[in-house]
N, C-alpha and C positions, 0 to 999 in steps of 0.2 A: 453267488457272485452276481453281481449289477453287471448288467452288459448293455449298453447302448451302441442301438444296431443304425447304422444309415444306410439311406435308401436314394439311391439317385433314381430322379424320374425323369421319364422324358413326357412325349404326349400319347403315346398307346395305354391305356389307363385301361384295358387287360391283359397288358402284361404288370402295372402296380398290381394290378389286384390279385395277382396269383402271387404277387414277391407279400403279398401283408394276407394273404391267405396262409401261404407256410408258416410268415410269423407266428400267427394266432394259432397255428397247431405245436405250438413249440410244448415239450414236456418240462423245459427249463422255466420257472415261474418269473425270473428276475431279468426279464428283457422291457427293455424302453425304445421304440424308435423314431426317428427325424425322418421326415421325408423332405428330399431336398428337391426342388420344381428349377426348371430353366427360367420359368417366371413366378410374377404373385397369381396364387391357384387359388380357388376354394377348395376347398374339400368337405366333405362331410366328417363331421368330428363325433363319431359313431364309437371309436375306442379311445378311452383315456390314455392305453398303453403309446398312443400312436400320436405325433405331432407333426404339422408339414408347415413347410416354410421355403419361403425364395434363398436360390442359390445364391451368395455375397460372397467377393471374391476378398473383404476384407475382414470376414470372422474368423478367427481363430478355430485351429482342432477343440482347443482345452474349450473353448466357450459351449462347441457342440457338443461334447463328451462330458464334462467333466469329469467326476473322479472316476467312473468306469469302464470298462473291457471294451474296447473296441473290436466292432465286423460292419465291414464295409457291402454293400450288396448292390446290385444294379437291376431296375426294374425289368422283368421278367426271373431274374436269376428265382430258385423254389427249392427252400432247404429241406430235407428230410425233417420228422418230427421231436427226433432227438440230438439233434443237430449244432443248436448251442451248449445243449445239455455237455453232450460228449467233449466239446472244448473245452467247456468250463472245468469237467472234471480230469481230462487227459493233459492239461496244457503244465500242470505239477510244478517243477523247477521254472519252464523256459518263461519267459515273457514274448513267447510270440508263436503260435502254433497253427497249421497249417493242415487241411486232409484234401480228399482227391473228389474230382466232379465228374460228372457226365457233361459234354460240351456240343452241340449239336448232333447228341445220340451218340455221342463218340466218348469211351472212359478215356478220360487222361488220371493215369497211376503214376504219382509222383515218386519219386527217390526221396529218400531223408535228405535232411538239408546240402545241400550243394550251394553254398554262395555264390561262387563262378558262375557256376550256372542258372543260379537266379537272378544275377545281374546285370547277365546281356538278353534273359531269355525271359524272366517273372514266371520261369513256369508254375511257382506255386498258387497261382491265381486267388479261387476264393473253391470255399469260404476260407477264411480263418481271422481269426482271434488273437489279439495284443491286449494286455495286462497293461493295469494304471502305470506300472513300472517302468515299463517302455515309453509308454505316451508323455512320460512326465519329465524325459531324455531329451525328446523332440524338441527343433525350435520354435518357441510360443510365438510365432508370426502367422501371419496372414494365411488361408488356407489357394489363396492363388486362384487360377481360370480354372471353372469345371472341367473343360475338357482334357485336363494336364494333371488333376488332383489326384487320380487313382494312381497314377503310375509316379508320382511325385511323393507319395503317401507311402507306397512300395518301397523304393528306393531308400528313402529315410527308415524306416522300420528296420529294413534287412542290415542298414549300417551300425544301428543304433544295441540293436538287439543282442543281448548278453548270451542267450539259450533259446535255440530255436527246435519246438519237435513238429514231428509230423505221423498224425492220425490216417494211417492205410488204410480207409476207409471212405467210399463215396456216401459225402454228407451232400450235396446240391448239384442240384442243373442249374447251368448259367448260361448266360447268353452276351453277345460281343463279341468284336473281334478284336484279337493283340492289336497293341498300336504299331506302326510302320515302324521302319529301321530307323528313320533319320528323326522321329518324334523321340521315343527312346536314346538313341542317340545325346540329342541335345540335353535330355534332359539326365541321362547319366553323364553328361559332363558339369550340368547343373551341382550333380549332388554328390558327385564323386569325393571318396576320400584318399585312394590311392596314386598311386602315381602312375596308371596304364593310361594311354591314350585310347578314349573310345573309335574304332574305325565301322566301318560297314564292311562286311566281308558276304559272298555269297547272299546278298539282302538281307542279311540280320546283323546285330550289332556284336561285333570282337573286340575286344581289347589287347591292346600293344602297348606289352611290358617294355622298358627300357632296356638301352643294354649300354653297357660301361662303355668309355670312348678314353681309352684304346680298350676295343673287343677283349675278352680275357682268352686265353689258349685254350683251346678246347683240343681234348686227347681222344680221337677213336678207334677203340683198340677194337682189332679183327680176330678174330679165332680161327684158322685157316688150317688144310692140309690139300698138296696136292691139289688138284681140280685149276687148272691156267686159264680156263676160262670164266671160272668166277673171278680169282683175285686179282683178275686184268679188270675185267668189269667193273667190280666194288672199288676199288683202288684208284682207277680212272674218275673215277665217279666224283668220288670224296675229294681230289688231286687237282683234277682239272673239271671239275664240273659244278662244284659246289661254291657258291659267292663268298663263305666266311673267310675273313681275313688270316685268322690266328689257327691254322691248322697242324696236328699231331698224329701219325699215324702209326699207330703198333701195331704190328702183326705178330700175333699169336702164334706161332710154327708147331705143328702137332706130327711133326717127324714126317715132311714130304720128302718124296724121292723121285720125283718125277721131275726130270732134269730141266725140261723147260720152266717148269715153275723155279727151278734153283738156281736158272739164269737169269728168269723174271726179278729176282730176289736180287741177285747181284746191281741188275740195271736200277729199282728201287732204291738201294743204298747211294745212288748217285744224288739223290732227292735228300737233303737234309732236312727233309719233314718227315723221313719216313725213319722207322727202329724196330725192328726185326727181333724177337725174343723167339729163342728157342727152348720148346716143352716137351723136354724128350719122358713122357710118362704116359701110362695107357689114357684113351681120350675120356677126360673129365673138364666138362663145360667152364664149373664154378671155378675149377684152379688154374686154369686157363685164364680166364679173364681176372681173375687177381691175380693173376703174374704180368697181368696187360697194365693193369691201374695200378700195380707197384714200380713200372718200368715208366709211367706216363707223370708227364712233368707239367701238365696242364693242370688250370684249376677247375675244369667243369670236363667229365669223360664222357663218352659215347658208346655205348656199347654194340655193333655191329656186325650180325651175321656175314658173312661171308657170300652169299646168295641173295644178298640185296640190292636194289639196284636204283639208283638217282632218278629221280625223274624233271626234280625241281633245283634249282640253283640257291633257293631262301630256306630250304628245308632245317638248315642247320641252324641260321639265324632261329628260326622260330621258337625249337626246343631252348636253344641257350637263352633265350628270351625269359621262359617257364622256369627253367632249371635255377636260375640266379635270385629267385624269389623267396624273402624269407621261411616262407608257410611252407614251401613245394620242396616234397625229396625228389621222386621219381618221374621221369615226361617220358611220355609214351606218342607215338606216330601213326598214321594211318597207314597202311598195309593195304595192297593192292596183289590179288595173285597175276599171273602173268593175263589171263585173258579180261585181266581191268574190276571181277570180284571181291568184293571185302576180303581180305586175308585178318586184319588187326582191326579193328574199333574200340579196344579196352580188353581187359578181363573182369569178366563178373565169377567171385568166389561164389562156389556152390552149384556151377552150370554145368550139367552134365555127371553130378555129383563129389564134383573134387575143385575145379575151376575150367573155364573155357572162354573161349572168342567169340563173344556176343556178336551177332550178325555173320556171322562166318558163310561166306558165298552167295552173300546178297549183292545187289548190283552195288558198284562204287560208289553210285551218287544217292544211295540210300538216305535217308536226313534221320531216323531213328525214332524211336517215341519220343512227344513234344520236341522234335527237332534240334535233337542236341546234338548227331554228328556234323551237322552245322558249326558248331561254338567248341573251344577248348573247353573241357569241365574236368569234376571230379571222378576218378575211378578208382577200384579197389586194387588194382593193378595193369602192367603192364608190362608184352612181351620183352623178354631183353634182345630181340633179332635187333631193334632199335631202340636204344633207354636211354636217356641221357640223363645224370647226376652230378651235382657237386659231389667232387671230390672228398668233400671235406665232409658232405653226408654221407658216401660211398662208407669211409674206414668211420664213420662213429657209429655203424649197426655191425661193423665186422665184414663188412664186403658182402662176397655170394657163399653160402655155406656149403663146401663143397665136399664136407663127409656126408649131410645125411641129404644131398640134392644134388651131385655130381652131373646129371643130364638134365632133368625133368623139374618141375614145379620149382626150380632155383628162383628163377624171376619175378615169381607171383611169394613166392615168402621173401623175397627181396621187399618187395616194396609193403607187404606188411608187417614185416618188421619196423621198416621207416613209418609205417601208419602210427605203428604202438608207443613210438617216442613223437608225435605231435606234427611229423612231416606227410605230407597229401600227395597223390602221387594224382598228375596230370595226364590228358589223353589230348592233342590236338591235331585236328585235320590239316592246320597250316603246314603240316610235315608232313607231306604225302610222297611217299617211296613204292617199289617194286617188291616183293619178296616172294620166289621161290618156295619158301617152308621146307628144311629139311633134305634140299636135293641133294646135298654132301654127306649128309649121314644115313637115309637111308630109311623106310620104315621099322617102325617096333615089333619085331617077331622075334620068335625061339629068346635065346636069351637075351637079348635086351629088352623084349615083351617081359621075363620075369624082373627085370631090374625097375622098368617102368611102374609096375604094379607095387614092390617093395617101396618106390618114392612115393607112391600114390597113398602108400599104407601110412609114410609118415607123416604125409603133409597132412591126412585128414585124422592123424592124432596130434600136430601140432595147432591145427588151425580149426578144430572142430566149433567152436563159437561163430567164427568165421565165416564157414562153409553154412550154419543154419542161418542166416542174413547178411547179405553183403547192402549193405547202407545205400548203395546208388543205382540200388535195382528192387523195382515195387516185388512185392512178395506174391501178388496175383499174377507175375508174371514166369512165362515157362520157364525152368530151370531143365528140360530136356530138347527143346527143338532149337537153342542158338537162334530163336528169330524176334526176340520179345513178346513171344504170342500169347495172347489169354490163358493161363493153368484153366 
C-alpha cells in the first residue's frame, strides 16, 4: 500500500527530526512524505523518500496526496516502527482506521469508533490512516489555513467515511494540544451535516438535537410500592419541577397498602397527567414497566425508578432531545448518589464480569478517560432507573423481557437488543438527577441473591460475545475496579 504521510513543521527542527527519524524506521517499505514548513525552508534533501515544501493555503488534499493512504503527523509526534505497517494491513474493509497513542507520557486508549464522540471531542487523534477511497469522497477544494487544517481534515473524514476501525494498539507519541472549544466549535458548524446545533457546554463542545414544536408527550412511567416519601419526591419532581411541556405520568402500583400512599394516590388523580395502573403480581421489574408503556399514551417513555430525585428543570428536555433521533434507541442520564458521587455514567458490558457502572463512586465532576463524561456519546448500555426511549423502538425489540430478566440485567439486554437491530443507545450528562439505588427494594441476599445469580447466568449465555468486548471501552482497560484503570 502507497501511503503518503504529512508532516506539519513548525520551527523546533528537533522535534522534525525525531517525526522523519520514526519515518525512516518504518517496517512498511511504501511510505512517501511532504513536509509542510510555515515558510519556504531549506532543508537538506538527504532522503528521496522525503520532500518539504511551503504550507499554501490554496493546494488542494488530492495534489498533496494523490492516489495514496493518507496519515497526517505533527512535528515531534514518533510512530512506533511498525506503525504504518500495522494500518496498512488492519484497516481491511473500513476506509479510515485509527489506534491509540501516548500523549504527554499519558496512554489515551481509545473506544472503537464512537461518532458522537469524535465529533465534539476528535478523540481519535493520530495516528491513523484514510484509503484513496475516502480521500477521493472529500471536497477537491483548497486545503484552507494551517492552523484549522487538522481539525478540518478530521471532521470531513469522520463524515465522509463509509467503515471506520480501530487498532487497540499504541502506534505513536504525539505532541499538541486539542484545539479550544470555540475553534472546534466553529468549525463543526463549518462542516456539519446534521441537524444538531454545536453549543459549548462545560468548555467542550455539545451538540443540541432539535426537538419538535409542539414537544411530543413524553410518558414516565414509575414502578412504585408503598414508600410516601419517595413517590411524593419523584412525582413532585417530574410534576412540578421539571420544564418539559408535554408531561405523562404512570405509576406502576406493586400492591401498596400503606394508606398514606393510597391518599397520596387519590390526591394524584386530581392531576390529569397523572394514570395510576394497578400490578397486583409478585414484583417483577420488566412487567411492570411494560404494563407502564402499554398504559402510556405518549410517543417517547421514560422509564423512572421511584428513588430518583430531580435536580435539574432541563433534564427531560435533554434525553427527549437523544431519544427522537433516527440512529438512537436507548438515552441514558447521569446519576448522582445522594452524597453528590457517580451512581450512573453508562454501563460497560463485561465490567465486573457480566456488566456494571463504569466509575461508580467517583466524584460527580469526574470528566472520564479522554474526557467523555463531559459530552453525550455512545454506550453499550444504560440503567433503566432513568432511560428514555421512543416508544415506537420500546415495542419493535419487545419491551423489557420479563421471563428470563424479571429484576436484574433487564436494562442492559434492553438496550442490546436495540444495539443488535442498528439502534445506539446514548449516555448524557445534560440529564443529571439523584438516585438513591435500590432503597425500596432492598439488597440481594438469601433468595433474591439466588434469583440474581440465575439472571446473571442468563444474561452471560445470552450476551457472551458481548461480555468479551464492549465497543466503547479500550480492552487495556480494568474490567474489575469500575475506575477505567490500567489492566
Amino acid at each position: 500500500m502507497a501511503i503518503r504521510v504529512l508532516v506539519l513543521a513548525d520551527a523546533d527542527s528537533k522535534s522534525l527530526a525525531a517525526t522523519l527519524g520514526s519515518l525512516r524506521a518504518q517496517s512498511h517499505p511504501g511510505w512517501r512524505a511532504v513536509v509542510l514548513h510555515e515558510a519556504p525552508h531549506q532543508a537538506a534533501l538527504d532522503d528521496p523518500r522525503i520532500a518539504h515544501a511551503p504550507w499554501r493555503d490554496d493546494r488542494s488534499l488530492r495534489d498533496l496526496v494523490g492516489d495514496a493512504s493518507l496519515c497526517l503527523l505533527r512535528a515531534g509526534d514518533r510512530l512506533v516502527s511498525e506503525a504504518l505497517g500495522l494500518l496498512a494491513t488492519e484497516i481491511g474493509q473500513a476506509d479510515l482506521i485509527y489506534a491509540d497513542e501516548l500523549r504527554d507520557g499519558a496512554p489515551r486508549l481509545k473506544p472503537d469508533w464512537s461518532p458522537d464522540l469524535a465529533r465534539v471531542t476528535g478523540y481519535q487523534g493520530r495516528p491513523w490512516l484514510a484509503a484513496p477511497a475516502l480521500l477521493a469522497r472529500l471536497p477537491d477544494g483548497p486545503v484552507g489555513p494551517r492552523e484549522t487544517f487538522p481539525l478540518a481534515l478530521d471532521l470531513m473524514l469522520e463524515q465522509a467515511a463509509a467503515g471506520v476501525a480501530h487498532l487497540p494498539r499504541v502506534l505513536a507519541e504525539t505532541v499538541g494540544a486539542d484545539p479550544d472549544a470555540a475553534a472546534r466549535a466553529d468549525l463543526v458548524i463549518q462542516h456539519r451535516t446534521a441537524v444538531a446545533e454545536p453549543m459549548i457546554r462545560d468548555r467542550v463542545v455539545d451538540l443540541l438535537w432539535p426537538l419538535p414544536d409542539p414537544a411530543p408527550r413524553v410518558s414516565i412511567v414509575i414502578p412504585s410500592r408503598d414508600r410516601l416519601d419517595l413517590i411524593e419526591r419523584v412525582c413532585g419532581g417530574v410534576l412540578h419541577e421539571t420544564a418539559y411541556p408535554a408531561i405523562e405520568c404512570v405509576i406502576v402500583d406493586n400492591g401498596s397498602t400503606d394508606p398514606a400512599v393510597l391518599a397520596h394516590y387519590d390526591a394524584l388523580r386530581r392531576d390529569p397527567r397523572v394514570t395510576i395502573v394497578a400490578y397486583d403480581a409478585p414484583f417483577n421489574f420488566s412487567a411492570m414497566v411494560n404494563a407502564g408503556v402499554a398504559a402510556a399514551t405518549g410517543s417517547v417513555v421514560v422509564l423512572l425508578n421511584n428513588d430518583v430525585a430531580v435536580l435539574r428543570p432541563d433534564w427531560l428536555d435533554a434525553m427527549v432531545r437523544q431519544a427522537l433521533r433516527p440512529k438512537v434507541g436507548a438515552v441514558g442520564a447521569k446519576l448522582l448518589y445522594a452524597d453528590g458521587t457517580l451512581q450512573h455514567a453508562g454501563v460497560v458490558v463485561g465490567l465486573g464480569g457480566r456488566a456494571g457502572h463504569i466509575l461508580r463512586k467517583r466524584p460527580g465532576d469526574t470528566t472520564g478517560h479522554l474526557g467523555r463524561l463531559r459530552v453525550a456519546h455512545e454506550v453499550s448500555a444504560v440503567t433503566a432507573a432513568c432511560l428514555a426511549v421512543s416508544r415506537e423502538n420500546y415495542l419493535a425489540v419487545g419491551g423489557f423481557d420479563a421471563e428470563a430478566f424479571p429484576v436484574d440485567f433487564n436494562d442492559v439486554d434492553f438496550c442490546l437488543r436495540l444495539g443488535a437491530t442498528g439502534r445506539k443507545t446514548m449516555w448524557t450528562p445534560a440529564a443529571t438527577l439523584a438516585h438513591l439505588e435500590s432503597v425500596s427494594r432492598g439488597p440481594s441476599v438469601g433468595v433474591k441473591r439466588v434469583r440474581f445469580e440465575q439472571e446473571a447466568a442468563r444474561f452471560a449465555e445470552r450476551w457472551r460475545d458481548a461480555i468479551r468486548h464492549d465497543p466503547y471501552y479500550h480492552p487495556g482497560l480494568s474490567l474489575t475496579t469500575f475506575g477505567e484503570d490500567l489492566e
